[in-house]
Kinemage of the C-alpha trace (Angstrom):
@kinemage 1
@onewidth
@group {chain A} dominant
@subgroup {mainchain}
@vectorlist {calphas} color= white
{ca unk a 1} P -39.309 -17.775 -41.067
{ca unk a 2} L -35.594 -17.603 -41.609
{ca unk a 3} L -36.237 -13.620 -39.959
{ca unk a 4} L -37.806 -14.925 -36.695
{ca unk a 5} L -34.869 -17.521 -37.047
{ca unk a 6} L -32.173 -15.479 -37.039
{ca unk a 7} L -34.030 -13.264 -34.023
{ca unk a 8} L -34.088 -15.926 -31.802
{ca unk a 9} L -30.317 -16.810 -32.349
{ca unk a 10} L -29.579 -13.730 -31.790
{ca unk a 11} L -31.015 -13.498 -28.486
{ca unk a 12} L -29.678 -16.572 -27.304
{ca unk a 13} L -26.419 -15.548 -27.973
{ca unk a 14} L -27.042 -12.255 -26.386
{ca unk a 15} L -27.883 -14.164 -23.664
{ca unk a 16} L -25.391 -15.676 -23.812
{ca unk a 17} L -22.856 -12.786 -23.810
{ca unk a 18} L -24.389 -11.817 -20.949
{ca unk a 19} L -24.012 -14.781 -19.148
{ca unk a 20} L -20.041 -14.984 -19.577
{ca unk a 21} L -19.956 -11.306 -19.055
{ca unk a 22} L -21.255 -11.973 -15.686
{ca unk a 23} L -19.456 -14.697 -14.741
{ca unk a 24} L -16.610 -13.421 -15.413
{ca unk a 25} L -17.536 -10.810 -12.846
{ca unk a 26} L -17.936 -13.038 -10.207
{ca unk a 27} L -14.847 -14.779 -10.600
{ca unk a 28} L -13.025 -11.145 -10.772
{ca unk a 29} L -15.451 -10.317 -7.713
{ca unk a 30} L -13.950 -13.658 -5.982
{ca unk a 31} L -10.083 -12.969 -7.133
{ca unk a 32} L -10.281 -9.696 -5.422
{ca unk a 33} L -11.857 -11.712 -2.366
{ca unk a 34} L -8.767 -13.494 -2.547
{ca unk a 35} L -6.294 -10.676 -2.986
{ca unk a 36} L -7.572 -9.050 0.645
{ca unk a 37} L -7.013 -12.330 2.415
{ca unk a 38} L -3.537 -12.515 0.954
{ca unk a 39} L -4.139 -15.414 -1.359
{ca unk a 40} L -2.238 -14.493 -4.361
{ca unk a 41} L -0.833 -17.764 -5.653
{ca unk a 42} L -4.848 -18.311 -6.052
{ca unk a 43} L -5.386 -15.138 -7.608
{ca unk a 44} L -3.038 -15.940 -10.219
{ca unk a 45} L -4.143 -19.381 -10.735
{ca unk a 46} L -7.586 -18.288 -11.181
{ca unk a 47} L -6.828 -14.987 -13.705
{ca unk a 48} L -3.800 -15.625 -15.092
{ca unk a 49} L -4.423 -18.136 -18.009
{ca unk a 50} L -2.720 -16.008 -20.559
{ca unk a 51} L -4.186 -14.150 -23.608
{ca unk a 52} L -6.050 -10.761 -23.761
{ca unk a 53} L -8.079 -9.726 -20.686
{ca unk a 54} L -9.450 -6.386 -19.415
{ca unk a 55} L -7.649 -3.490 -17.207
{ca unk a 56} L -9.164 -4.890 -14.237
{ca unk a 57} L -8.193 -8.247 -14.155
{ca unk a 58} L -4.439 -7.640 -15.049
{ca unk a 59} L -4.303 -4.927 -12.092
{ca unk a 60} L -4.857 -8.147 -9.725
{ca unk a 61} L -2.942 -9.978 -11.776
{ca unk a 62} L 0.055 -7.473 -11.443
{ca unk a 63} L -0.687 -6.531 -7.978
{ca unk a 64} L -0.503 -10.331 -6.931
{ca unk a 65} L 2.736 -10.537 -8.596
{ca unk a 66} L 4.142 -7.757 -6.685
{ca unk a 67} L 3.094 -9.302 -2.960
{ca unk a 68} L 4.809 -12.591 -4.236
{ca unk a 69} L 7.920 -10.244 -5.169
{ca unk a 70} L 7.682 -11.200 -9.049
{ca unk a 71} L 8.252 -7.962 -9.940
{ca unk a 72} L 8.908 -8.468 -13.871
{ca unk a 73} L 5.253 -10.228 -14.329
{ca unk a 74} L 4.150 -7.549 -12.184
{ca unk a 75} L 5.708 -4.733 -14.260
{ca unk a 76} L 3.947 -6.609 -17.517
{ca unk a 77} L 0.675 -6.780 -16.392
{ca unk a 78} L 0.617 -3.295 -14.781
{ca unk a 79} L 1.673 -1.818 -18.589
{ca unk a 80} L -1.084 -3.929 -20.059
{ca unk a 81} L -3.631 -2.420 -17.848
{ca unk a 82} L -2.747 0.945 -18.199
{ca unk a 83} L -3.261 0.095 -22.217
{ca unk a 84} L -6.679 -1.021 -21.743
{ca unk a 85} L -6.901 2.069 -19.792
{ca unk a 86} L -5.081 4.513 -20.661
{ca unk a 87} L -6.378 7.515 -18.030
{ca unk a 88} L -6.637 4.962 -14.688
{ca unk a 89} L -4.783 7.140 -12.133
{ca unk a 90} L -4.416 4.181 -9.886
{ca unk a 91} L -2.989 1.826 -12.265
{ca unk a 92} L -0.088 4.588 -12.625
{ca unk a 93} L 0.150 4.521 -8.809
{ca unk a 94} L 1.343 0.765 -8.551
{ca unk a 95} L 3.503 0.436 -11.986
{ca unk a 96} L 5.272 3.314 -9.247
{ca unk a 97} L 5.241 0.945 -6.213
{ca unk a 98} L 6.350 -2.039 -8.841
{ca unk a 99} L 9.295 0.272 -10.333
{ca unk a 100} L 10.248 1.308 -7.201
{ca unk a 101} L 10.523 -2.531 -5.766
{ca unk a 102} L 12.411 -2.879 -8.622
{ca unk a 103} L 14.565 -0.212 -7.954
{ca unk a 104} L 15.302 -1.461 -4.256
{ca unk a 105} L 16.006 -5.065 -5.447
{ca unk a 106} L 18.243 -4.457 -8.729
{ca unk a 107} L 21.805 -3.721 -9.354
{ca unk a 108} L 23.388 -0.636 -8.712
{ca unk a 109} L 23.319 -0.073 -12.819
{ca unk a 110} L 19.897 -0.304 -13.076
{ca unk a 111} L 18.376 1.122 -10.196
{ca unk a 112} L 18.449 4.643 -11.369
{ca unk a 113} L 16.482 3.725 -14.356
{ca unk a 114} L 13.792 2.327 -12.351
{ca unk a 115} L 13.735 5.367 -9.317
{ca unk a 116} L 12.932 7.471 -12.645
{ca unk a 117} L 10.213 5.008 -13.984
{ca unk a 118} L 8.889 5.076 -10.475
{ca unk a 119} L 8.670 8.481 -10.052
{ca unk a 120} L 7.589 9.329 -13.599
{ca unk a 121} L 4.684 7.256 -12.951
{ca unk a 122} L 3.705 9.113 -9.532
{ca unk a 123} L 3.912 12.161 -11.333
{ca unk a 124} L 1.583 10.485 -14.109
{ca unk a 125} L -0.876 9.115 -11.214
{ca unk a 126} L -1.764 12.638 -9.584
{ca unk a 127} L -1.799 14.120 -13.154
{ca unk a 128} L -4.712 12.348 -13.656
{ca unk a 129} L -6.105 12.339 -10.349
{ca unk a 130} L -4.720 15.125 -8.251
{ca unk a 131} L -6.728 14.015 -4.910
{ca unk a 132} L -4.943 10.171 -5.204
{ca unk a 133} L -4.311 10.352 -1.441
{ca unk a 134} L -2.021 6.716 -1.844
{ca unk a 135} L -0.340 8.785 -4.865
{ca unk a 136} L 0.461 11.291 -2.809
{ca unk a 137} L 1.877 9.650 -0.053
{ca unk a 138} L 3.804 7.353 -2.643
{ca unk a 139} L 5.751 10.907 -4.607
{ca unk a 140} L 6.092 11.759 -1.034
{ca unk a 141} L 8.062 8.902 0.221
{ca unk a 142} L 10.087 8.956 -2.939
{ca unk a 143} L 11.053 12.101 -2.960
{ca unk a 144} L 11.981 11.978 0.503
{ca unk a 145} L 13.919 8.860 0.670
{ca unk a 146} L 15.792 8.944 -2.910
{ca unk a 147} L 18.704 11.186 -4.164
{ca unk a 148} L 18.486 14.492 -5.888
{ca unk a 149} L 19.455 13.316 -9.031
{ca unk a 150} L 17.032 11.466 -9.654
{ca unk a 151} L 14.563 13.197 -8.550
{ca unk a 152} L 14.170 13.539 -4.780
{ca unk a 153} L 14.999 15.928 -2.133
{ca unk a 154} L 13.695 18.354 0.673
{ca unk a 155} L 11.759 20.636 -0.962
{ca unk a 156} L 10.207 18.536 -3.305
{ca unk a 157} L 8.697 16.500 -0.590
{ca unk a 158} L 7.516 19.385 1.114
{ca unk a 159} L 5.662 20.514 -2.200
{ca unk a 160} L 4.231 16.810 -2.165
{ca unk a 161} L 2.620 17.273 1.076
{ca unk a 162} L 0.890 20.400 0.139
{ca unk a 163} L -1.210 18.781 -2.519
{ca unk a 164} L -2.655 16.468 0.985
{ca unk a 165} L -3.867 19.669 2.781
{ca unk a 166} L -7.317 20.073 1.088
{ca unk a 167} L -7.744 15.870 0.054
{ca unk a 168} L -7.273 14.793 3.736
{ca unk a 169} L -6.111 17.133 6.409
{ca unk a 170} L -4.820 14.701 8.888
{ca unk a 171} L -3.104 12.783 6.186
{ca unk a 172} L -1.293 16.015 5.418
{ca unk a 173} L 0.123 16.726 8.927
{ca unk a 174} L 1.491 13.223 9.111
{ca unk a 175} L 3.399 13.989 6.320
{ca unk a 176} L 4.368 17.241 7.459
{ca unk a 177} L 5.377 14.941 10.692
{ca unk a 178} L 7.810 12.490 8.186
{ca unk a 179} L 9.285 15.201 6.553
{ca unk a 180} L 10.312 17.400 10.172
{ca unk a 181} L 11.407 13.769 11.292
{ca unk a 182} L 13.846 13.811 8.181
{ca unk a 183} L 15.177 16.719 9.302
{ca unk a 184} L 15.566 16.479 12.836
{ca unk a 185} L 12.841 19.211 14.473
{ca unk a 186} L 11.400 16.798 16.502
{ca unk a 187} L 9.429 19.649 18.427
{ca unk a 188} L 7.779 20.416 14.837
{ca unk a 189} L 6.993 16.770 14.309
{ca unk a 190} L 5.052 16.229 17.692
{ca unk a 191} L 3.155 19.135 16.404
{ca unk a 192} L 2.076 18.251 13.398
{ca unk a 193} L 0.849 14.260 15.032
{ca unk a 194} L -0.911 16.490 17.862
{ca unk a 195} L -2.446 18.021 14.644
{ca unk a 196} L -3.248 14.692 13.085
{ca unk a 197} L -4.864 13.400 16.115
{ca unk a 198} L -7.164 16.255 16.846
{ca unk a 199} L -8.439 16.472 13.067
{ca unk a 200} L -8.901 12.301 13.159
{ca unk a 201} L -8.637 11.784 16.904
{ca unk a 202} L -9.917 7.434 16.499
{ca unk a 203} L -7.881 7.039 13.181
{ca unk a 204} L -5.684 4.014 14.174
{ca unk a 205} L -3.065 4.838 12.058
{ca unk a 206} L -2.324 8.440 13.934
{ca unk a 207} L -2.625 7.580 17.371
{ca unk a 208} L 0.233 4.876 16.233
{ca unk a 209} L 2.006 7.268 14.490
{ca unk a 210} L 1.858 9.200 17.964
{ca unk a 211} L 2.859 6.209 19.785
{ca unk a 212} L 5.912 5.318 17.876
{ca unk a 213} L 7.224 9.060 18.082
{ca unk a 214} L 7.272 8.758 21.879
{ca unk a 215} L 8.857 5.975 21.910
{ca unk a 216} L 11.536 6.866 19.935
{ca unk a 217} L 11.854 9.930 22.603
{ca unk a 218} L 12.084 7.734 25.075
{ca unk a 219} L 8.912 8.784 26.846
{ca unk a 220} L 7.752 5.290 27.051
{ca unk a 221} L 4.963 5.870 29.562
{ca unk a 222} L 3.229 8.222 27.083
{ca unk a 223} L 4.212 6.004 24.589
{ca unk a 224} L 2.180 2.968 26.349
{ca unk a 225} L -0.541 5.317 27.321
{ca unk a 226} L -0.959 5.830 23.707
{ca unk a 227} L -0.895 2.276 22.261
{ca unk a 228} L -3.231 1.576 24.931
{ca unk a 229} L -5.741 4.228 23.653
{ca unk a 230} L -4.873 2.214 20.340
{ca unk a 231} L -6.086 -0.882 21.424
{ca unk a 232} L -9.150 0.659 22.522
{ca unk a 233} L -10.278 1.761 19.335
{ca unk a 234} L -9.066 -1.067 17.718
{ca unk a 235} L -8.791 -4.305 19.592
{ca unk a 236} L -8.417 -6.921 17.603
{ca unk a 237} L -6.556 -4.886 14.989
{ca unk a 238} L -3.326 -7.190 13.518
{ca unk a 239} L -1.792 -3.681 12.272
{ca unk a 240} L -1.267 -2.555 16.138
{ca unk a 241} L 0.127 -5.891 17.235
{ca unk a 242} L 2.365 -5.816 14.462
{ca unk a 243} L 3.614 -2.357 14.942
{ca unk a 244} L 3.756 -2.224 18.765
{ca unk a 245} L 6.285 -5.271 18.406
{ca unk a 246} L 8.407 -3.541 16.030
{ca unk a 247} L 8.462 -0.430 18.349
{ca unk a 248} L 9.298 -2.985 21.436
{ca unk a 249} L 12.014 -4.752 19.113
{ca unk a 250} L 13.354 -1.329 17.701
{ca unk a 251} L 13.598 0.392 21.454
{ca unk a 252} L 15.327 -2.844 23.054
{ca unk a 253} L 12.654 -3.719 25.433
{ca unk a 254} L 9.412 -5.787 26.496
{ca unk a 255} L 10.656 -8.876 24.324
{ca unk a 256} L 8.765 -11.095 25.671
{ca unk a 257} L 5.425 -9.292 25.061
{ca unk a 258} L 6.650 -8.739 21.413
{ca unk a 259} L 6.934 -12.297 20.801
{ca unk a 260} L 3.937 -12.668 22.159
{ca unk a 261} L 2.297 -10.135 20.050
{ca unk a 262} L 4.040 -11.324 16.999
{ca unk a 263} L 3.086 -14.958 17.215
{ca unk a 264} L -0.689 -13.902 17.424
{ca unk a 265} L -0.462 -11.382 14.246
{ca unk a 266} L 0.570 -14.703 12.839
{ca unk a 267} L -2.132 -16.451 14.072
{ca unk a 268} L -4.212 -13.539 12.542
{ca unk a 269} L -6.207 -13.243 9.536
{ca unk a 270} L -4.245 -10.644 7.231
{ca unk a 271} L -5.284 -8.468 4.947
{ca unk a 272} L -3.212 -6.919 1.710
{ca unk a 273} L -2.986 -3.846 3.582
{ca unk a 274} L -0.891 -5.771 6.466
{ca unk a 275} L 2.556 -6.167 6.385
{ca unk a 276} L 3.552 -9.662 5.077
{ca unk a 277} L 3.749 -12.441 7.602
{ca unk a 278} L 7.510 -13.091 6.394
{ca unk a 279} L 8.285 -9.601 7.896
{ca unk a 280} L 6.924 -10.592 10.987
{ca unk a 281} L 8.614 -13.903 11.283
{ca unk a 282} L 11.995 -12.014 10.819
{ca unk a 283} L 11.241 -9.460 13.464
{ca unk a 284} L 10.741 -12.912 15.646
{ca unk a 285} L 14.034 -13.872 14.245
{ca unk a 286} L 15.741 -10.353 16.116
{ca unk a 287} L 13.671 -11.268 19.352
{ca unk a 288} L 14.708 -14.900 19.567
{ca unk a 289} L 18.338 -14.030 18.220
């Protein structure tokens, strides 16, 4: 009798286990739901209740923190994913984006420190996963935009965009494109987006890429032509209102259809992927100023 007894108990509270276990993917299910319409105050207010969790749910807790600019929390709950999970190559990935915000936002005496957390966590990232495309890209941009001493430079981004040739060969000619943009062979850059468009010739993000180099050449017919094509692929997209505005704002011309295009991206349902809506309202800011 007590055998049977303890049995059933046990079942029941197997069930349930099982029960909370599930629930508790839903709710992470609905927190990431969240995170891609940009509601991270909600996010946080749903996962964040303090005490132990798993890797998963303090990733969106850390990379909620980080798109409300709360970089500390963010750094804390990064750390305590990667010790739940120790071998996540994406977890190193955005403790680099997080160090590297910090690095932008901090005091000249503490900047350093964080450009070397941010790329030592890169480095960590594609250690782990050496086809992290968003890894990649992220060792790229660092070493191309920060000093040599601590840690960028030239060459080093060039040896960053080999590891894209066999992961994703379009991605790899746009960064070929950034890095002959950094050093001023322009004819080399147009190659390498002529590249990226015939290897992806509908991917939105090179036939902008393509756009935005014309128009900084000042061939502004080819320039339209192109953001046209854009549009066709992509009509609705918020990402090509947004940066067809910028290009307008940044090349001194068609204001007024840049205001126009930046009130509807705010009209628009965002993503996480999109740039924040407070970066559009200061673009605004340059057009009405």
């Amino acid at each position: 009798m007590d055998f049977w007894r303890t049995c059933r108990n046990a079942l029941t509270w197997g069930c349930f286990i099982a029960f909370t276990a599930g629930a508790s993917a839903a709710d992470l299910d609905l927190a990431r739901s969240l995170y891609q319409e940009t509601k991270y105050a909600e996010v946080l207010q749903m996962l964040d209740k303090g005490g132990e969790t798993d890797a998963r749910t303090y990733e969106l807790i850390g990379k909620s923190y980080y798109k409300l600019g709360d970089y500390k929390k963010a750094t804390r709950a990064l750390e305590q994913a990667i010790e739940q999970d120790p071998n996540n190559s994406d977890y190193f990935d955005w403790l680099g984006k997080i160090y590297g915000k910090r690095a932008e936002t901090s005091s000249f005496m503490t900047a350093w420190s964080y450009a070397g957390k941010c790329q030592k966590n890169f480095e960590r990232a594609l250690e782990l996963d050496g086809k992290n495309l968003e890894a990649i890209d992220d060792l790229f941009e660092f070493a191309l935009n920060a000093p040599g001493f601590v840690g960028g430079g030239m060459e080093k981004a060039a040896a960053v965009s080999e590891r894209a040739r066999d992961v994703d060969p379009a991605k790899y000619h746009s960064l070929k494109a950034r890095l002959a943009e950094k050093l001023k062979d322009f004819a080399g850059e147009e190659k390498h987006l002529q590249s990226a468009l015939q290897i992806a010739p509908n991917h939105l993000g090179r036939i902008i890429d393509m756009a935005e180099f014309l128009a900084r050449r000042g061939r502004i017919e080819e320039s339209e032509a192109m953001f046209d094509r854009a549009a066709k692929v992509a009509p609705n997209s918020a990402e090509l209102k947004f940066e067809r505005a910028k290009t307008y704002i940044d090349m001194g011309r068609n204001r007024q259809q840049a205001k126009k295009l930046l009130q509807e991206y705010l009209q628009s349902t965002l993503t996480a992927d999109d740039p924040p809506k407070s970066e559009a309202e200061q673009l605004l800011k340059r057009v009405n100023g």
